[in-house]
C-alpha positions in Angstrom: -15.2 -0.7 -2.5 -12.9 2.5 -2.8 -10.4 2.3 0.7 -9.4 5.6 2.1 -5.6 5.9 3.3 -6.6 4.8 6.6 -8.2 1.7 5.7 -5.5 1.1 3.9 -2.8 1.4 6.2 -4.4 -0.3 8.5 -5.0 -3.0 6.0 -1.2 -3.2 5.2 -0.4 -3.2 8.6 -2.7 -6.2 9.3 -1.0 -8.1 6.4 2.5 -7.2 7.5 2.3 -7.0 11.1 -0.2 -9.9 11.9 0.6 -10.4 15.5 0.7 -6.7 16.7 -2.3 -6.5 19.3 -4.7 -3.1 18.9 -3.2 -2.7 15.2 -4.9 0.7 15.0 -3.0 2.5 17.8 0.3 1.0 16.7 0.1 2.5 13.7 -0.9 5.9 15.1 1.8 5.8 17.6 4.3 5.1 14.8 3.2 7.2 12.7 3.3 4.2 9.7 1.7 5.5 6.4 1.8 3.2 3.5 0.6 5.4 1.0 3.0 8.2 1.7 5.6 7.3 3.8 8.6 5.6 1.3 10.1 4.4 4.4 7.2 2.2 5.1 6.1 1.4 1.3 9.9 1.0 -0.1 10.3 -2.6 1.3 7.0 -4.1 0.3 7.6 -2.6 -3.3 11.6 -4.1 -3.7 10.2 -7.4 -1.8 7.2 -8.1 -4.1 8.7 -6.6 -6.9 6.1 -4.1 -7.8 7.0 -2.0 -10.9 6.1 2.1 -10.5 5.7 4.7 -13.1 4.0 8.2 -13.8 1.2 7.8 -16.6 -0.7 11.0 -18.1 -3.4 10.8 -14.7 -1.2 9.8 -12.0 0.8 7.4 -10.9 1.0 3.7 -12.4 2.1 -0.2 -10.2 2.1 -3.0 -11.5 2.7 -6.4 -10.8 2.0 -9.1 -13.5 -1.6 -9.0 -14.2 -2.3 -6.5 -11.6 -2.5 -2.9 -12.0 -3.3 0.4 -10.3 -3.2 4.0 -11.1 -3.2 6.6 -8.0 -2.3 10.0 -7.5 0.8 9.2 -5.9 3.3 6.7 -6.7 3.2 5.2 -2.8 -0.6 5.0 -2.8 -0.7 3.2 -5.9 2.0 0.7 -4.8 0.2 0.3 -1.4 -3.0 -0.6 -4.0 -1.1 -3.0 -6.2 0.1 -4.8 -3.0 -3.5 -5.2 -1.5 -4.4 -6.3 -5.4 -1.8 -8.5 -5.0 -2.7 -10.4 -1.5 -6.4 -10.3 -2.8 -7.5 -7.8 -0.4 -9.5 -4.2 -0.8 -11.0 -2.7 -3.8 
């Protein structure tokens, strides 16, 4: 299943925020995007440690086992994490 940003900020959020009622106006009304906002991303990458580098076709994280390439390096970091919790595609 391929998530688009959406899904996957609100599936961040939902993980991160768990007891924020009507998740998907909050994160309209703040404007949170995981996959390119660094403000949002940063502190989920230095708190679970997820590693982040270009390759030849994008971006590269990577967190033991896990690993995802995007087109950018906070998309592919918001993918790693949703790897990580066992979550997405």
């Amino acid at each position: 299943m391929v998530m688009d940003d959406h899904e996957i900020n609100l599936t961040i959020a939902k993980l991160e925020y768990p007891e924020t009622r009507n998740l998907k106006l909050w994160v309209q009304q703040n404007l949170v995007s995981f996959t390119d906002g660094w403000y949002d991303i940063g502190h989920i990458i230095e708190r679970e440690k997820i590693g982040i580098r270009p390759v030849p076709n994008g971006w590269e994280a990577f967190y033991d086992d896990s690993v995802v390439i995007a087109d950018t390096p906070t998309k592919a970091a918001a993918l790693c994490y949703l790897r990580i919790k066992g979550v997405g595609g």
